[in-house]
C-alpha positions in Angstrom: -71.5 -5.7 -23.0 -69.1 -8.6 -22.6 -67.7 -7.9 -25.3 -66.6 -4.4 -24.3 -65.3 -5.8 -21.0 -63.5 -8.6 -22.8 -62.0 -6.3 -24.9 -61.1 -4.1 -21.6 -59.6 -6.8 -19.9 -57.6 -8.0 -23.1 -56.6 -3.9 -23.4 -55.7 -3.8 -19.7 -53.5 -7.2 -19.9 -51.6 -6.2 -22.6 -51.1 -2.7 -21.0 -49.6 -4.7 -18.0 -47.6 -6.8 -20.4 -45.8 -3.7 -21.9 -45.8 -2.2 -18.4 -43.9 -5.4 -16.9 -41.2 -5.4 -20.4 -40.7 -1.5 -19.5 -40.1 -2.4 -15.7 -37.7 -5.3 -16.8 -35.7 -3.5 -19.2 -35.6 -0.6 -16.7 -34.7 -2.7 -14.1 -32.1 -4.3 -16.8 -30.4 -1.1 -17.3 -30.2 0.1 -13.3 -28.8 -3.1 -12.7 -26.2 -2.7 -15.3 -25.5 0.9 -14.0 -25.5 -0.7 -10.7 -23.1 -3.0 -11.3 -20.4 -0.6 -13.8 -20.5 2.4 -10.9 -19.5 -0.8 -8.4 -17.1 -1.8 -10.9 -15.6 1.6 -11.3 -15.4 2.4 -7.7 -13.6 -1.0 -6.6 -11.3 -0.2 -9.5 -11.0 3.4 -7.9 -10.6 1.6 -4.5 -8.0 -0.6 -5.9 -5.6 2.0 -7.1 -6.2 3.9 -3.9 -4.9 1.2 -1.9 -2.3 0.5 -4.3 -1.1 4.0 -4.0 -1.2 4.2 -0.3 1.0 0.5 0.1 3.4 2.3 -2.7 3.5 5.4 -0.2 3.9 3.5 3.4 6.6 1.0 1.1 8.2 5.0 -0.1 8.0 5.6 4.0 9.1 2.5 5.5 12.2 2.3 2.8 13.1 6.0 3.9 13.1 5.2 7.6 15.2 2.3 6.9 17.8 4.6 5.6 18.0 7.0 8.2 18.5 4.3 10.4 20.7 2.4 8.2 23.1 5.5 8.1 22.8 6.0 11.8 24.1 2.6 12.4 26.9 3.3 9.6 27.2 6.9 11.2 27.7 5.2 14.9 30.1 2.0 13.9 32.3 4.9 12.2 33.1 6.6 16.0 33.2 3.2 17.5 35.7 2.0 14.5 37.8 5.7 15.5 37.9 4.7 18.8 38.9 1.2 18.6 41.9 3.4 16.4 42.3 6.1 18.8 42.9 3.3 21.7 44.7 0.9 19.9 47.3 3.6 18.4 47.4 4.2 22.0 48.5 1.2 23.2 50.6 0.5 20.7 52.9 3.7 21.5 52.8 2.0 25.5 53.9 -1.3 23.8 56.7 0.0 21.8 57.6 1.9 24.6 57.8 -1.1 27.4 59.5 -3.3 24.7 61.8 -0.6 24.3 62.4 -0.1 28.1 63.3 -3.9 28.2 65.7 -3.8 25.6 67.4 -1.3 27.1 67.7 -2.8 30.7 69.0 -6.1 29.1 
């Protein structure tokens, strides 16, 4: 009779034993799964933000030429003006210097 529960015990322990080495190695691998899905996904986060900085950088660069070529767009017709008045004045100059070489 002791026997038998000896050997029940000793059956049951090493049942447990394989039980706990089957939880560990399953516990193992979920870990590792775990850890290669979070791997994958900060990766896949990674080139997501990567992608969206390229895109806002794409955006940011294409406003800055439309403004860029507004500015170039507006100094032009200020430049014209400038010519416009200047050409302007010049024909009243050349006019009043001629006007006092004429009187003298």
């Amino acid at each position: 009779m002791y026997l038998d529960a000896l050997k029940q015990i000793q059956s049951l322990e090493r049942s447990l034993s394989e039980e706990k080495a089957a939880a560990r190695v399953k516990a193992q691998a979920a870990e590792e799964d775990a850890r290669a899905r979070g791997l994958a996904l900060l990766e896949e986060t990674r080139r997501a933000v990567r992608a969206s900085d390229e895109e806002a950088a794409k955006e940011q660069e294409e406003r800055a030429a439309a403004v860029r070529q507004e500015i170039l767009h507006q100094a032009q017709k200020d430049c014209e003006a400038l010519r416009r008045e200047a050409s302007e004045r010049m024909e009243q100059a050349a006019a009043l210097i001629v006007g006092k070489v004429v009187e003298r």
